[in-house]
N, C-alpha and C positions, 0 to 999 in steps of 0.2 A: 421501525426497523430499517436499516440501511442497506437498500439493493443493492446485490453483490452483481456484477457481471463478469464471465469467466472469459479467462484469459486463454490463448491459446494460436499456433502460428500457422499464418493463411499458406495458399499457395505461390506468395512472393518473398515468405518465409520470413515476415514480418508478422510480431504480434498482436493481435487485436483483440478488443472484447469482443465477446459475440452477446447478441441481443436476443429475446427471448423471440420465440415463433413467430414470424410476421403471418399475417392475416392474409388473406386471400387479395383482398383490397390494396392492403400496402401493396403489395407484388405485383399488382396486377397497374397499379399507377406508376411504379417504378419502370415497369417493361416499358409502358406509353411516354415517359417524358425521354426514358434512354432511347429508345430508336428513332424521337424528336429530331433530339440533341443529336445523336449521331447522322441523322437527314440534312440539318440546317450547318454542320459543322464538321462533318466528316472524324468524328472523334468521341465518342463516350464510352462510360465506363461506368460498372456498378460494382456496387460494396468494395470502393475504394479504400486503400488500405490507407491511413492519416494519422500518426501523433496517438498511435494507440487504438486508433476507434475504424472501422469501416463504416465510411460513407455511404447515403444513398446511391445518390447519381452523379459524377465528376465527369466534366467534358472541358474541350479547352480549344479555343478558337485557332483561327491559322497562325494570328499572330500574337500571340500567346495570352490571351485573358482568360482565365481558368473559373470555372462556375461551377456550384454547390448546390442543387437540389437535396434538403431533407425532406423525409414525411413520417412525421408524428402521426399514427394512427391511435394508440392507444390513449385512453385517455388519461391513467395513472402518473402520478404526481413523479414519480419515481423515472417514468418514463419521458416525461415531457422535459423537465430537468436535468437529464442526464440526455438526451437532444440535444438541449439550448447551449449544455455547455460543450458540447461536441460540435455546433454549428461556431460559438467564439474561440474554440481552439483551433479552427481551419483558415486558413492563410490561402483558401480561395480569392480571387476580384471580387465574385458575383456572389450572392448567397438568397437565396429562396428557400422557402418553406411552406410545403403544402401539408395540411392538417385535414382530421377527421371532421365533420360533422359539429359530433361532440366536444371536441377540444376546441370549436369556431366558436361555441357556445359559453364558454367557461369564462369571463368576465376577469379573472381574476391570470388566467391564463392571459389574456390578450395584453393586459396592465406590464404583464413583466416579458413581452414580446417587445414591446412597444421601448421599454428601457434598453432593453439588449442592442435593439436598431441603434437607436441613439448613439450607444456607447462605439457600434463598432462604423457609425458613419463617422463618430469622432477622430476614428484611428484610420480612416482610408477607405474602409470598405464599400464594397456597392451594394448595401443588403434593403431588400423588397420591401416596403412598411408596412404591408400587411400580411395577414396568415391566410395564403390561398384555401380555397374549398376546395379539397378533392372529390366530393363527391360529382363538381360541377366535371371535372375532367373524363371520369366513367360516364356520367350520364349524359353529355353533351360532345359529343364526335368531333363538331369544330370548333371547340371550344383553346384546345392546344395550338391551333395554327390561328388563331384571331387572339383574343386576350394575351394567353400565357404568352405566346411569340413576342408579341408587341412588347410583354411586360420586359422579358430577356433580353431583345434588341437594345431596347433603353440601357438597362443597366450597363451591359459594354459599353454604349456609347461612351458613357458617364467614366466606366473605367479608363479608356481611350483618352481620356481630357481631364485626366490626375490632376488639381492644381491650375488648371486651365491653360495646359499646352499639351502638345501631341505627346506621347513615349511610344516609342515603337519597341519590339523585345530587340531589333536587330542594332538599337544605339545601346543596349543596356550592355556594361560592362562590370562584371563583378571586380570589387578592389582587390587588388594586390596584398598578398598574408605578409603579417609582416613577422622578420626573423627574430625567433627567440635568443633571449640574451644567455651567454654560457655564464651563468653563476650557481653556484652553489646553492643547494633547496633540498630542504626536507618535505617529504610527504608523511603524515601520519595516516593512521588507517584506521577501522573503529573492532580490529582483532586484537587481544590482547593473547599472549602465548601463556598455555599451560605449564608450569614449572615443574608439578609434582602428578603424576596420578596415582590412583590403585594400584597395586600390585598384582593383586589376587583377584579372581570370581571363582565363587563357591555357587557348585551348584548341585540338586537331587532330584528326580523325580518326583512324582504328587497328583493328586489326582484331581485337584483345581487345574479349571480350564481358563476360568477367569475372572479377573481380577474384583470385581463382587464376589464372586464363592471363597475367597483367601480371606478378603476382609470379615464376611460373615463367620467364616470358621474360625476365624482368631479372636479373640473381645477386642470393640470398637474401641475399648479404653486402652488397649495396647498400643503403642507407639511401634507404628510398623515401617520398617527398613525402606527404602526402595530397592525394586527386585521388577524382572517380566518374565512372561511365561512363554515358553519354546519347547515345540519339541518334545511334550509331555512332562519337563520338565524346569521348576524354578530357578533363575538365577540371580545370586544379586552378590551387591559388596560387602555383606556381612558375615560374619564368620557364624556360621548355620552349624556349627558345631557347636556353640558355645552352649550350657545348662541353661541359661535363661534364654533362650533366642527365641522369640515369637514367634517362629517357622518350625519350630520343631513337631508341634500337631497333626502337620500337614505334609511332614518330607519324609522319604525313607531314609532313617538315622544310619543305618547301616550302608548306607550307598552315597557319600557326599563325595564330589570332586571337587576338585582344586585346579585352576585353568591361569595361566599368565597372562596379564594384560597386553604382556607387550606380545603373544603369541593372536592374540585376537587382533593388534593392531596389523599385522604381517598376513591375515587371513581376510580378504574381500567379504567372503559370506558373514563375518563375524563384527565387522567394524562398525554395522548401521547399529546392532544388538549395543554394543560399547557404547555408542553414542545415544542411544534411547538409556539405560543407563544412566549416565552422566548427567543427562538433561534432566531426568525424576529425579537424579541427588539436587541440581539447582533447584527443582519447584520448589523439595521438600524445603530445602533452606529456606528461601524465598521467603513461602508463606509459614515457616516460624516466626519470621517477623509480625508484629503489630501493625496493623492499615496499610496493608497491601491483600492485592487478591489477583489470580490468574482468570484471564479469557481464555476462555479455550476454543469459544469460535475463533477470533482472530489469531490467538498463540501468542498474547502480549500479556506483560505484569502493569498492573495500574496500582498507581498511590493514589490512597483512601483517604481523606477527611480523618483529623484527632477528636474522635467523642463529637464531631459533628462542627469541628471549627479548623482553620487553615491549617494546615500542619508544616510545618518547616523543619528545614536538614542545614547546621551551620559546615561551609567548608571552604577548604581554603581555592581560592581561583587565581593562580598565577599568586603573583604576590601580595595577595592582602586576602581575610577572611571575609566571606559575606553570604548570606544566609538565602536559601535556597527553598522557595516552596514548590513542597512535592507534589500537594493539593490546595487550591483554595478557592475559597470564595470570591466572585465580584461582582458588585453591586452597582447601581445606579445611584445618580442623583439624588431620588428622590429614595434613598436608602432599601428601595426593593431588591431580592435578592435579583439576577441577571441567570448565572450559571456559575457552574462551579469548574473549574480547568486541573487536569490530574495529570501528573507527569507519568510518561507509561513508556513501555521497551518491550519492542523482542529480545529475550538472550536466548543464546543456545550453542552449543559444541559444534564445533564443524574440525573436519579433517584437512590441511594441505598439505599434501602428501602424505608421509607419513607422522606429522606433527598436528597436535590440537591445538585450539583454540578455543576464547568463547568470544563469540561474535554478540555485538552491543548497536542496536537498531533504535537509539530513540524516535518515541514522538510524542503526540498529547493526546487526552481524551478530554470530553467538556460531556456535561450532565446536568439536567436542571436543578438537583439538590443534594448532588453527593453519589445520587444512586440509580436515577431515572435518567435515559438516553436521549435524545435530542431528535427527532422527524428528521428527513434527509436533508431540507432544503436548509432549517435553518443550521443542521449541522456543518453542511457545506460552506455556507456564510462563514461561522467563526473558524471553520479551517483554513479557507484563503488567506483571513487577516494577520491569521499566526504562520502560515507557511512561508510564505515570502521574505518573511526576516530569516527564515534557518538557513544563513550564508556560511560558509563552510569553517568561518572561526567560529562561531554560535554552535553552530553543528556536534564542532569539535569540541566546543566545551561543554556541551548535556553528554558526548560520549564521557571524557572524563569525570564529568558529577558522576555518572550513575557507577563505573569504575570505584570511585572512590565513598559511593552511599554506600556499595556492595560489602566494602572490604571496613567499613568504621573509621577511616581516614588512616588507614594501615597501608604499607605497602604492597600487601599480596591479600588476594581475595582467600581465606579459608573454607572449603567448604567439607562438612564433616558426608564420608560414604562408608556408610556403617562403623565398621570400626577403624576403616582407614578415611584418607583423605584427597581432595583435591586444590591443588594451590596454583592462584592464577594470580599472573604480574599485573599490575593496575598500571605498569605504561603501556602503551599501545602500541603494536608493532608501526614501524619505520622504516623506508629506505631512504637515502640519498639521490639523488640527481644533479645533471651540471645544464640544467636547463630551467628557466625561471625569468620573472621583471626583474632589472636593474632597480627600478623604479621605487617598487616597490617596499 
């Protein structure tokens, strides 16, 4: 399963993850090396805010070499990895890493410490070759002003002599921005504009509370509308008036309203209700189709494997046709299966201003054989190899694939809401600008 960490914005009003409980120990080594560092340097700082993440311990010398104390306590895989790659995403000089006990212990931990070093002395950094004991630092009072000291002194030195000549921060001069050229540019976006919506929502009272009780009271073999429940009462896009309408069980016939969509776009309490709505008309579409399926932990549609082999979508890209897999297989060398790669998207409505859209979020998903998820680490792995290339033409073009999978290589996406509808443009909203590369 893939540890999620929550997002959420510090007191310098920058967002970071936050990490799960630190342990007494963690805390309690962080206070010891910050008041260090703030002894020897007149400057530190903890749960630095960084690139998304809060740091351990940041301090940063008079003349400006900046160092990174982390501490991996816990010994979980989830944990330690998601450290490592919070210590390679820091653009500290210096970088240290004191570990639990446990994690000194772990063989296989130390193997991919050892790599990380490597790669980030290759890019400049000054990081530590090995994974301090924390326990020696609680248990050993002079153990921070003898060792650790000595180990930090070094490191700056080493930073101080970049290259093998002095840089002092007071010769560094940031380059000069250079001026944008005034030509003409288009920006595309990944909104496409709603053209048509509902009209109507019909709604009645009922004595389902929730959305298990509607389903069980109707037969599973009913094809049932999308609809939510408020307010003691159901609403949805279907005409709940109609002799056959699957809601009729469960509403009071005698009591149906009839409400204007555009009076619910015009009412703040009513536009999130529209917008849940709309979104349950796109699932239901959705997953009408054949090999695809909804997450609902994440709130992403995934393309599925055909009968358990690649599945492909022909369409046309700019000027020439060429064939598009949703999901497939990839294999090794030696013909063993590797993983399987699923093209996947958030969609969903959003409101700007008083206009819809439906907003289109591709990304990927990778599965060991169609159906089975991936451990964090090695998932991580095939996420870098793939992310890196989604440059903003690539980008742009899985936004219009999934546009144009949407709609059957149609102009306008149809999406049936009960007995009305929703029609969405397959070009993507656009502005102009007079700012852009010549060059280019």
């Amino acid at each position: 399963m893939l540890y999620q960490n929550i997002c959420k914005p510090n007191s310098f009003g920058d967002m970071v993850f936050l990490r799960r409980p630190e342990s007494i120990e963690h805390k309690r080594i962080k206070d010891l090396i910050s008041s260090k560092l703030e002894e020897w340097f007149g400057a530190s700082i903890k749960e630095y805010p960084s690139s998304g993440h809060e740091l351990d311990v940041f301090a940063v010398t008079p003349d400006g070499i900046s160092i990174y104390v982390e501490i991996i306590w816990s010994e979980t895989r989830s944990n330690f990895f998601r450290d490592l790659n919070m210590i390679q995403q820091s653009d500290a000089d210096v970088k240290l890493v004191v570990v639990s006990p446990k994690v000194l212990n772990k063989e296989e931990y130390n193997r991919i410490f050892s790599k990380v070093v490597v790669s980030q002395r290759k890019i400049g950094f000054k990081m530590y070759g090995e994974l301090i004991n924390g326990q020696r630092i609680l248990d050993e009072p002079e153990y921070l002003d003898t060792k650790f000291k000595e180990t930090v002194f070094s490191l700056i030195n080493q930073a101080r002599l970049r290259g093998g000549f002095l840089r002092s921060w007071a010769e560094f001069k940031p380059p000069e921005s250079p001026k944008v050229d005034e030509v003409p540019e288009r920006l595309f976006s990944n909104i496409f504009p709603v053209k048509e919506l509902p009209r109507i929502i019909f709604s009645s009272p009922t004595q389902m509370r929730t959305e298990p009780e509607v389903f069980k009271s109707i037969n599973n073999n009913v094809e049932v509308p999308p609809f939510i429940l408020k307010r003691k009462r159901l609403y949805t896009f279907h005409d709940i008036k109609s002799p056959d309408s699957p809601f009729l069980p469960i509403i009071s016939k005698n009591n149906i309203h009839e409400e204007k969509v555009d009076e619910w776009i015009e009412n703040n309490d009513t536009r999130n209700d529209l917008i849940r709505l709309l979104n349950l008309s796109l699932r239901v579409f959705l997953l009408e189709r054949h090999y695809i399926k909804y997450d609902k932990r994440h709130r992403r549609f995934i393309c599925l494997l055909k009968d358990g082999r690649s599945h492909y979508f022909r369409w046309r890209a700019r000027e020439r046709f060429s064939s598009k897999a949703l999901a497939k297989e990839v294999y090794g060398k030696d013909g063993q299966l590797l993983y399987c790669m699923h093209q996947a998207a958030s969609l969903r409505f959003i409101f700007i201003d008083d206009k819809v859209f439906l907003k289109i979020e591709p990304t990927v998903v990778f599965t060991k054989d169609g159906h089975k998820p991936f451990r964090y680490e090695r998932l991580a792995s095939l996420m870098s190899r793939w992310i890196p290339r989604q440059y903003n033409e690539s980008y742009l073009n899985l936004v219009r694939f999934w546009a144009k999978y949407l709609s059957k290589l149609d102009t306008v996406i149809t999406i049936s809401a009960g007995d009305q509808r929703i029609v969405i443009d397959t070009q993507p909203a656009m502005t102009k600008i007079m700012v852009g590369i010549s060059k280019e």
